[in-house]
PDB file as gemmi writes it, atoms N, CA and C in Angstrom:
CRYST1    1.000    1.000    1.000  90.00  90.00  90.00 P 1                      
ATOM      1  N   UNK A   1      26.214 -47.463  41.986  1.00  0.00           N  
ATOM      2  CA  UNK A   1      26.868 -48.084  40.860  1.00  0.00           C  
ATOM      3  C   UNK A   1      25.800 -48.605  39.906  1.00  0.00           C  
ATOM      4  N   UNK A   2      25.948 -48.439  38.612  1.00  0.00           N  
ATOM      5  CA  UNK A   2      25.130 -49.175  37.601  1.00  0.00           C  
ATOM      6  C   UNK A   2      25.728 -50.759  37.362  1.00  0.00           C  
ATOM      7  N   UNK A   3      24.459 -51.245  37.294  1.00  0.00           N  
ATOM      8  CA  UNK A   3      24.565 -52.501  36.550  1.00  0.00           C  
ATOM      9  C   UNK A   3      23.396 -52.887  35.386  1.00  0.00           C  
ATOM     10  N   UNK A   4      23.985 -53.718  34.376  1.00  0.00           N  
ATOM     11  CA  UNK A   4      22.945 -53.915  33.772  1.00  0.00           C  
ATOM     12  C   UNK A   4      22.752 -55.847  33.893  1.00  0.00           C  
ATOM     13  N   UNK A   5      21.392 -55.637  33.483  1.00  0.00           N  
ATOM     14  CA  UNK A   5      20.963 -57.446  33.746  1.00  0.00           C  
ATOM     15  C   UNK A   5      21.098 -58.014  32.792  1.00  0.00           C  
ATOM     16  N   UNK A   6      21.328 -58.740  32.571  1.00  0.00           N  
ATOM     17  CA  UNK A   6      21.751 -59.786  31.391  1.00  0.00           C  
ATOM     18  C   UNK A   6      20.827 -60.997  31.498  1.00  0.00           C  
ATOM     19  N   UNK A   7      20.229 -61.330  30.273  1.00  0.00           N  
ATOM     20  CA  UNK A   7      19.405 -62.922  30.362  1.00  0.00           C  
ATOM     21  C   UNK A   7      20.340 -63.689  29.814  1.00  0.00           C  
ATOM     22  N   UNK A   8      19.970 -65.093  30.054  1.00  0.00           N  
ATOM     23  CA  UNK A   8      20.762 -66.191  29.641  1.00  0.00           C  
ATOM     24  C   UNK A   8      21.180 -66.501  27.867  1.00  0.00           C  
ATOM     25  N   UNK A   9      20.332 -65.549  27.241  1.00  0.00           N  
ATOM     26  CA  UNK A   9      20.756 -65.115  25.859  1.00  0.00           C  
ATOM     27  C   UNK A   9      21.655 -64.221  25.395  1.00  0.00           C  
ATOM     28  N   UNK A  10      22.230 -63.624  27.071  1.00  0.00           N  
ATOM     29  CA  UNK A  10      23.078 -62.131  26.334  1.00  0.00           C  
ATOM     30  C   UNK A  10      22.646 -61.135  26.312  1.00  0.00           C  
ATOM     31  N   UNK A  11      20.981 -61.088  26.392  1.00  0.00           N  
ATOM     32  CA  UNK A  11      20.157 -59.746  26.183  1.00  0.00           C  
ATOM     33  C   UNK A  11      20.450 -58.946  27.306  1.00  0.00           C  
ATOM     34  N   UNK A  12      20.410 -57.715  27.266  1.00  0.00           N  
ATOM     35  CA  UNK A  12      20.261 -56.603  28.202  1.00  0.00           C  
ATOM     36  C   UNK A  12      18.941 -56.610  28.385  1.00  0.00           C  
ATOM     37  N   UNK A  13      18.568 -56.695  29.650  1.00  0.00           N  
ATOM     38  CA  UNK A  13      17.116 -56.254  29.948  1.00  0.00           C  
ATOM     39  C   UNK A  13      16.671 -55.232  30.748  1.00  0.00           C  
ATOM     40  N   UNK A  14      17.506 -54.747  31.091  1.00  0.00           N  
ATOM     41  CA  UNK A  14      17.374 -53.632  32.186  1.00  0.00           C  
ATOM     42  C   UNK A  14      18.742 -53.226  32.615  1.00  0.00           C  
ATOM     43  N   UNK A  15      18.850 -51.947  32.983  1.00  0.00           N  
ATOM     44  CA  UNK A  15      20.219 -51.606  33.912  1.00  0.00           C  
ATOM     45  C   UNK A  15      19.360 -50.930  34.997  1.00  0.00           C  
ATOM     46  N   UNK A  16      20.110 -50.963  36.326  1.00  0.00           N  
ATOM     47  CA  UNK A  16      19.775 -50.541  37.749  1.00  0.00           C  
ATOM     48  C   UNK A  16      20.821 -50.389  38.302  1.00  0.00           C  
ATOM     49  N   UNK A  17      20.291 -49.237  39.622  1.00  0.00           N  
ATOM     50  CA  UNK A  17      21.401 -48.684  40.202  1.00  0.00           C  
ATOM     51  C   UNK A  17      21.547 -49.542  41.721  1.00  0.00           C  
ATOM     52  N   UNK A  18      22.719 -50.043  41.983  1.00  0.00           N  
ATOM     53  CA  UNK A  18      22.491 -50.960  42.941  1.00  0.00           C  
ATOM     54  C   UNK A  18      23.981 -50.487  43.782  1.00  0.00           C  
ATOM     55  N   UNK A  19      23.832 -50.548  44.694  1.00  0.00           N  
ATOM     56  CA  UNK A  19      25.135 -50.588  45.580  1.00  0.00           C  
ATOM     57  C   UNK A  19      26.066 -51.365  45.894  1.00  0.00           C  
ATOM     58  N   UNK A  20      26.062 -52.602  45.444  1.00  0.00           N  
ATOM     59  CA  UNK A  20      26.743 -53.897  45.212  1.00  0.00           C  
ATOM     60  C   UNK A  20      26.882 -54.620  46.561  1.00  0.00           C  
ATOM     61  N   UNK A  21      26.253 -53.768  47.682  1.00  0.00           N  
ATOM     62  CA  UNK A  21      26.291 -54.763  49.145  1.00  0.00           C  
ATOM     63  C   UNK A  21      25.266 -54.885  49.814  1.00  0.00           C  
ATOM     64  N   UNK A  22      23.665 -53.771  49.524  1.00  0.00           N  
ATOM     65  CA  UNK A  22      22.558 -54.215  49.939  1.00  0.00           C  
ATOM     66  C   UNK A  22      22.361 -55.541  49.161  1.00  0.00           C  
ATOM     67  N   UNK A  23      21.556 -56.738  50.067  1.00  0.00           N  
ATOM     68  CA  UNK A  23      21.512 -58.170  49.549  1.00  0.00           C  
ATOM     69  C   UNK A  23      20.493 -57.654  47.779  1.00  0.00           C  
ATOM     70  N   UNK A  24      20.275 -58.381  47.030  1.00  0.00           N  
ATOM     71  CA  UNK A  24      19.778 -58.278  46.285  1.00  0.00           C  
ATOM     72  C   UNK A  24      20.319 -59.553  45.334  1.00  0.00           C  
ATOM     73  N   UNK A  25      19.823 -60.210  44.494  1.00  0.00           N  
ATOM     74  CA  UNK A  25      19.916 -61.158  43.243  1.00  0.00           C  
ATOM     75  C   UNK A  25      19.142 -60.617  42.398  1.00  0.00           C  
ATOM     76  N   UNK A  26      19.845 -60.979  41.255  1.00  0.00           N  
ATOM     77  CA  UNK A  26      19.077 -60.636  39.794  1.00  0.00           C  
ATOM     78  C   UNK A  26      17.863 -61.884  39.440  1.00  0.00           C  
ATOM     79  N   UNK A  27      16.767 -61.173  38.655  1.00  0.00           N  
ATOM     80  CA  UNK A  27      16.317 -62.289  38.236  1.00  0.00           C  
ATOM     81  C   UNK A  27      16.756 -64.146  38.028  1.00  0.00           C  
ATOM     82  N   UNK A  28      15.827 -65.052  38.203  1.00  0.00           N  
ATOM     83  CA  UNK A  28      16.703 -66.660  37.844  1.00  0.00           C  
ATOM     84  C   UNK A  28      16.899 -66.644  36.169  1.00  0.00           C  
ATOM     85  N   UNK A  29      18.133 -66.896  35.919  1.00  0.00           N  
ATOM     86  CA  UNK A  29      18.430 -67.060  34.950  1.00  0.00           C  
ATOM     87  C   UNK A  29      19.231 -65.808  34.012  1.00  0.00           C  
ATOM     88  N   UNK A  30      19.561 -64.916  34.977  1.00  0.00           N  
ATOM     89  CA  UNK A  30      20.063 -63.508  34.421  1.00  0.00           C  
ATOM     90  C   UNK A  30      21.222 -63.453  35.547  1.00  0.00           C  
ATOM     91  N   UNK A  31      22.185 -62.453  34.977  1.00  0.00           N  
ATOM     92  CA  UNK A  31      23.333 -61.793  35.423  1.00  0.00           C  
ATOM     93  C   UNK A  31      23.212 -60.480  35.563  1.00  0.00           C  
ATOM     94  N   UNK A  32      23.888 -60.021  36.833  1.00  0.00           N  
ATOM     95  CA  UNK A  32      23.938 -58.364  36.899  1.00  0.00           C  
ATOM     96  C   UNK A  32      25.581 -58.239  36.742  1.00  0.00           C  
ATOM     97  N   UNK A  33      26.266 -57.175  35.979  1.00  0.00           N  
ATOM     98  CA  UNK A  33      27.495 -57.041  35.667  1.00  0.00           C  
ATOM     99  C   UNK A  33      27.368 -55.413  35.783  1.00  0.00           C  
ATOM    100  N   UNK A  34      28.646 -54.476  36.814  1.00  0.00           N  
ATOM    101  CA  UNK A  34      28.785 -53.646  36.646  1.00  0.00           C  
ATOM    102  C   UNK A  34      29.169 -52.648  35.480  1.00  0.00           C  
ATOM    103  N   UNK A  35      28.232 -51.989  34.809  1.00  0.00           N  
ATOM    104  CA  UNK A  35      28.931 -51.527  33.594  1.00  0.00           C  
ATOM    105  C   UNK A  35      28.129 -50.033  33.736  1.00  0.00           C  
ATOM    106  N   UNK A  36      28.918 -49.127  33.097  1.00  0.00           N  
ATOM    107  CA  UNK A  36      28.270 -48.099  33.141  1.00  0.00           C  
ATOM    108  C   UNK A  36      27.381 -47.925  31.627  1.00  0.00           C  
ATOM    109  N   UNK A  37      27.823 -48.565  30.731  1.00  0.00           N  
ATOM    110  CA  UNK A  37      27.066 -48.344  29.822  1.00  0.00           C  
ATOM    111  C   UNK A  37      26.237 -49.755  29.034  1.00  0.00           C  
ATOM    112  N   UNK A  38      25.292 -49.553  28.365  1.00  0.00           N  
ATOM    113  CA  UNK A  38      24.409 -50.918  27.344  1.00  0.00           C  
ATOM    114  C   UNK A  38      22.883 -50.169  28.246  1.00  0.00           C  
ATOM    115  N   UNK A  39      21.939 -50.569  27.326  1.00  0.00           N  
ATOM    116  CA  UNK A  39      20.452 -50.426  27.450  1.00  0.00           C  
ATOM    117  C   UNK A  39      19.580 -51.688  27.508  1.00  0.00           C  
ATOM    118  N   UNK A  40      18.547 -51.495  27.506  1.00  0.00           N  
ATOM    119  CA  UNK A  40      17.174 -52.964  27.384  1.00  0.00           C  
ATOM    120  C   UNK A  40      17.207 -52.690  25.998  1.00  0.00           C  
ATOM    121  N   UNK A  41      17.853 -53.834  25.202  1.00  0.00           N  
ATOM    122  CA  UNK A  41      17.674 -54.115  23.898  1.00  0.00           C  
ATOM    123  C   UNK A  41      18.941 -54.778  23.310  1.00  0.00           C  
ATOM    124  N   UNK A  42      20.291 -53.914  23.897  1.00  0.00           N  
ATOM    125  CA  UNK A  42      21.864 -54.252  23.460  1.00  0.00           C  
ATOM    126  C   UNK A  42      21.889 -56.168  23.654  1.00  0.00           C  
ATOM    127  N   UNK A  43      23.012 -56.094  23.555  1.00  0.00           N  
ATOM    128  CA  UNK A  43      23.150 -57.640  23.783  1.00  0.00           C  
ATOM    129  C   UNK A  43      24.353 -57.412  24.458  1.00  0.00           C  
ATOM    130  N   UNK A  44      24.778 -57.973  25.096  1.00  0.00           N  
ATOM    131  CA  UNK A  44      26.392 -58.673  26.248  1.00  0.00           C  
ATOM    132  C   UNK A  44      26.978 -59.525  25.557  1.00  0.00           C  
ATOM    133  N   UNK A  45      28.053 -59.653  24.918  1.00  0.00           N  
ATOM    134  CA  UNK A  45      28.505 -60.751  24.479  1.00  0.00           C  
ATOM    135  C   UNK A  45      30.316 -60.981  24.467  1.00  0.00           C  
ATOM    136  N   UNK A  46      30.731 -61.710  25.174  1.00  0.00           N  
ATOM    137  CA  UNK A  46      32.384 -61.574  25.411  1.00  0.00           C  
ATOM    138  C   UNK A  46      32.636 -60.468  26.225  1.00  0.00           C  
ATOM    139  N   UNK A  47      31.905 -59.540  26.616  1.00  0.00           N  
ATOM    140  CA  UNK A  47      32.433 -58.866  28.042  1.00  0.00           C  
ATOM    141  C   UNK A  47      32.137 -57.493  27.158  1.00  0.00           C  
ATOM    142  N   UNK A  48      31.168 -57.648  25.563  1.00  0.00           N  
ATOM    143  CA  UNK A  48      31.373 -56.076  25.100  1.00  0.00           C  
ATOM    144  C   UNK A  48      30.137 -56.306  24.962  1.00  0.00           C  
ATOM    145  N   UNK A  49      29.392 -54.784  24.899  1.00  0.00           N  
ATOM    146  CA  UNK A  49      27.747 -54.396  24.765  1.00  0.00           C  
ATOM    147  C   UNK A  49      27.887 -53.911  22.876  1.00  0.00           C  
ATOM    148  N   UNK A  50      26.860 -54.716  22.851  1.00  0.00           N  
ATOM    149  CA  UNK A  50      26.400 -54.795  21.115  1.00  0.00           C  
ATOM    150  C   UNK A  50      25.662 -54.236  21.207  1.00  0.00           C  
ATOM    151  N   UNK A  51      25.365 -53.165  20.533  1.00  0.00           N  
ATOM    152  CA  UNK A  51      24.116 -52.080  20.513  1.00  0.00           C  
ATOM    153  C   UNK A  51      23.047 -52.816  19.452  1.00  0.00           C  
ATOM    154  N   UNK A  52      22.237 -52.729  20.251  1.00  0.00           N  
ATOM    155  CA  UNK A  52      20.454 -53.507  19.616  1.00  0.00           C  
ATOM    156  C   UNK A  52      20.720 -52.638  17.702  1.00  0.00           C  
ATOM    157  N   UNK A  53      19.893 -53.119  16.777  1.00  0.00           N  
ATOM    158  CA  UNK A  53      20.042 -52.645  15.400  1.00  0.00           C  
ATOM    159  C   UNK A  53      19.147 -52.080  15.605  1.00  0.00           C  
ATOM    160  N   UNK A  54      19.171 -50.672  14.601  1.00  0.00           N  
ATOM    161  CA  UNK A  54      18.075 -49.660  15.051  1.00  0.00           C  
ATOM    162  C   UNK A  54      17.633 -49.781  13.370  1.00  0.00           C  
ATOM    163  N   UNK A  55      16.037 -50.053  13.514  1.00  0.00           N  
ATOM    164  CA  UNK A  55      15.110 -50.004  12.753  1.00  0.00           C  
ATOM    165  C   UNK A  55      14.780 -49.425  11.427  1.00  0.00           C  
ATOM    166  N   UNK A  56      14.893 -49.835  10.379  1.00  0.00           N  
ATOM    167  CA  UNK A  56      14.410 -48.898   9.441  1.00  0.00           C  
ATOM    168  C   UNK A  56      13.172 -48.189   9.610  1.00  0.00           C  
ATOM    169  N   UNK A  57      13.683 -46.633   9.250  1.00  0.00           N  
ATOM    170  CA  UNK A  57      12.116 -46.144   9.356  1.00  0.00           C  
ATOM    171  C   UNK A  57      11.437 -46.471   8.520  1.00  0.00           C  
ATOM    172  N   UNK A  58       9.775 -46.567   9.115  1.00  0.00           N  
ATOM    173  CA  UNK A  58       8.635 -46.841   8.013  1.00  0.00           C  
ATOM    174  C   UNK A  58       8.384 -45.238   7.352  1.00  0.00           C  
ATOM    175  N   UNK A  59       7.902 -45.640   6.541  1.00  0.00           N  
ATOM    176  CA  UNK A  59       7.679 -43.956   5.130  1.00  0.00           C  
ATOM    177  C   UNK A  59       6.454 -43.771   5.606  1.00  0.00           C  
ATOM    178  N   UNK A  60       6.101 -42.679   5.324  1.00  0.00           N  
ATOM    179  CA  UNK A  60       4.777 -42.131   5.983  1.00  0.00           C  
ATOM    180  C   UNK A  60       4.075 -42.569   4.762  1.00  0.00           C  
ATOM    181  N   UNK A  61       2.834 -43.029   4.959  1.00  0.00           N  
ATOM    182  CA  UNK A  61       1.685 -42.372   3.227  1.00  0.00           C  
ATOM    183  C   UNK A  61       1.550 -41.140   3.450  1.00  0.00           C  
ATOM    184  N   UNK A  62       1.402 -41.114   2.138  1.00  0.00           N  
ATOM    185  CA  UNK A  62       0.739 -39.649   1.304  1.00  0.00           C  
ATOM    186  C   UNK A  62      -0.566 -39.669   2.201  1.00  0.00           C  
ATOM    187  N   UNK A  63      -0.843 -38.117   2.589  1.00  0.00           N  
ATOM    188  CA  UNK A  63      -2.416 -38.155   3.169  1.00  0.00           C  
ATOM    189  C   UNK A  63      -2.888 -38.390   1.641  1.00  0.00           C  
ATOM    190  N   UNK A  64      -4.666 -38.603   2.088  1.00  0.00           N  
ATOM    191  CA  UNK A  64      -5.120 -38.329   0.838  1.00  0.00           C  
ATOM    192  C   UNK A  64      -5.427 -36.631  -0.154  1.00  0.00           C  
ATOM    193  N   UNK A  65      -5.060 -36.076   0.886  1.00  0.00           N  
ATOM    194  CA  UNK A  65      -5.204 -34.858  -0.052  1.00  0.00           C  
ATOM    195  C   UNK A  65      -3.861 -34.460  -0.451  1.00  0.00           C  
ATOM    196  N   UNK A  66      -2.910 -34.777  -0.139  1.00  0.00           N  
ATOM    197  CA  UNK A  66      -1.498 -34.807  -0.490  1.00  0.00           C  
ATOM    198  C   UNK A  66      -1.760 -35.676  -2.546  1.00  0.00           C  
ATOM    199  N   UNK A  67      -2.578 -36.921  -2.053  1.00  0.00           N  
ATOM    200  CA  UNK A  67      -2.916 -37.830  -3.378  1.00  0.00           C  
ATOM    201  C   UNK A  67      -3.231 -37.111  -4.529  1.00  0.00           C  
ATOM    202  N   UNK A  68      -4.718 -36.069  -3.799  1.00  0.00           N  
ATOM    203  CA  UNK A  68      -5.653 -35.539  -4.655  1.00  0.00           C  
ATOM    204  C   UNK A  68      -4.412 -34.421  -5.346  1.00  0.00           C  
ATOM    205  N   UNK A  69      -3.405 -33.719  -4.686  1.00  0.00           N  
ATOM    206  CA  UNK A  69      -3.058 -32.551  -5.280  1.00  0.00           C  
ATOM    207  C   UNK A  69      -1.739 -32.900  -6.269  1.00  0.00           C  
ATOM    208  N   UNK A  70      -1.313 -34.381  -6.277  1.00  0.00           N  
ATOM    209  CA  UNK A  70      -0.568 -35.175  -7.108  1.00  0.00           C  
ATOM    210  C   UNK A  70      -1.427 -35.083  -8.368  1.00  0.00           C  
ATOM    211  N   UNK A  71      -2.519 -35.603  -8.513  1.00  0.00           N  
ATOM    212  CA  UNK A  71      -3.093 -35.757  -9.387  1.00  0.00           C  
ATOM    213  C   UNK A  71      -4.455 -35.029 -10.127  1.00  0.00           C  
ATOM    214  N   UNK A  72      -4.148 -34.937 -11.569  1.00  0.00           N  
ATOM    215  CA  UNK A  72      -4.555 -34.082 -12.746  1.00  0.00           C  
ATOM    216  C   UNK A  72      -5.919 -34.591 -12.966  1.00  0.00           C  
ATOM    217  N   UNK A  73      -5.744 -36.047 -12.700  1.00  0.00           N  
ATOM    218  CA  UNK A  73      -7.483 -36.696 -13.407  1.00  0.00           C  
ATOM    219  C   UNK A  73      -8.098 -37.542 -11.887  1.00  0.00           C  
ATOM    220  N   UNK A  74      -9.281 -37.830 -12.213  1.00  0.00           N  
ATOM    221  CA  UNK A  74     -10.108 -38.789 -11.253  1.00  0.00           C  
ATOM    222  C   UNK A  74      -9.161 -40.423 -12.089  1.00  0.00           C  
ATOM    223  N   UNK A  75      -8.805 -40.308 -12.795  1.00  0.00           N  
ATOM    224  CA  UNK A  75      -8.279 -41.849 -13.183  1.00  0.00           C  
ATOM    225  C   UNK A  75      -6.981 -41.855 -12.583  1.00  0.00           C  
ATOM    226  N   UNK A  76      -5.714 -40.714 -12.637  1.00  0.00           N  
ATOM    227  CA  UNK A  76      -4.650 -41.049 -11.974  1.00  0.00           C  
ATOM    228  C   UNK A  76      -4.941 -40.311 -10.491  1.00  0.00           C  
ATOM    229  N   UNK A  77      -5.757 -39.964  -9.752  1.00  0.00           N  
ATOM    230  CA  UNK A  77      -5.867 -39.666  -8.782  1.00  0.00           C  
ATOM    231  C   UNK A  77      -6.285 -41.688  -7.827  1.00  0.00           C  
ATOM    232  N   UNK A  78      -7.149 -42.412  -8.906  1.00  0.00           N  
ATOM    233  CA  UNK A  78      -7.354 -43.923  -8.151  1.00  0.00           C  
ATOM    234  C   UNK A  78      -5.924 -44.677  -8.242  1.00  0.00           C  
ATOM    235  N   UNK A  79      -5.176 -44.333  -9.503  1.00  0.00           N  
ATOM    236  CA  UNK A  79      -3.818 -45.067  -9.135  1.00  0.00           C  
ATOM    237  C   UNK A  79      -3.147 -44.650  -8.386  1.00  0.00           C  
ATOM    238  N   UNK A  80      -2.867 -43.807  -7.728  1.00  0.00           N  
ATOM    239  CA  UNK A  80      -2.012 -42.981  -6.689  1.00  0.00           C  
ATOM    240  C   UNK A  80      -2.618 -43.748  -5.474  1.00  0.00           C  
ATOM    241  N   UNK A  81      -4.068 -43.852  -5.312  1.00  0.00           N  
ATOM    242  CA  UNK A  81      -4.973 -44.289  -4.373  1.00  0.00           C  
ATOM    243  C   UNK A  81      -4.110 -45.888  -4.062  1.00  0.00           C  
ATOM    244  N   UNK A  82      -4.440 -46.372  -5.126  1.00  0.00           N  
ATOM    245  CA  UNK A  82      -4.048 -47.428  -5.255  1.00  0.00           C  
ATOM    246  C   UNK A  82      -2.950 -48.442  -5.143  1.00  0.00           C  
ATOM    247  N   UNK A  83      -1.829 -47.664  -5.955  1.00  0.00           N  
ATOM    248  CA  UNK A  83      -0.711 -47.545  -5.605  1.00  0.00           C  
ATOM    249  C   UNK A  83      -0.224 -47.441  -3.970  1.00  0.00           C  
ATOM    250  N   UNK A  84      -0.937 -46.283  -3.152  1.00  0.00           N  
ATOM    251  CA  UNK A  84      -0.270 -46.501  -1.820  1.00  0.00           C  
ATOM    252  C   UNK A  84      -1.241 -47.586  -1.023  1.00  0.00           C  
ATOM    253  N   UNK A  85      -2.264 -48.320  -1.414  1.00  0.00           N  
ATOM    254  CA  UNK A  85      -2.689 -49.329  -0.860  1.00  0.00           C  
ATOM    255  C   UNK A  85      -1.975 -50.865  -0.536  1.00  0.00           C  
ATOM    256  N   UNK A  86      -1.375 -50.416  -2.085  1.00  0.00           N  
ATOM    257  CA  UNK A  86      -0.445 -51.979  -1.792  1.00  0.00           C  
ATOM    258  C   UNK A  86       0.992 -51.797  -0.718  1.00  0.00           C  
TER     259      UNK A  86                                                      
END                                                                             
């Protein structure tokens, strides 16, 4: 049977497969609740799994030769430079 662990915040910190009658306790300060589903990240809250917020992706930079082939001059080739510095 799956369970997942719960900290005293609600967090999911882990799910494990446990048999529910070899002895075992969860961490102090955490809950194990049979559920088949939630991950390390979700949250537990009222008996439903809140899926963790998934991240905006970060934008890649421009390589710099990606920069160089943007640009026409050595002057807008440093603002491009520049530009992805900040």
């Amino acid at each position: 049977m799956r369970y997942i662990i719960i900290d005293a915040d609600g967090l999911i910190i882990n799910a494990i497969e446990w048999d529910g009658v070899t002895e075992w306790a969860p961490p102090e300060g955490c809950t194990a609740v049979e559920l088949e589903s939630g991950s390390s990240g979700d949250s537990y809250i009222d008996g439903v799994v809140v899926p963790a917020p998934v991240p905006e992706p970060v934008p890649v930079a421009p390589t710099f030769e990606e920069l160089v082939a943007q640009a026409s001059t050595f002057a807008e080739l440093k603002a491009l430079v520049a530009s992805n510095l900040a």
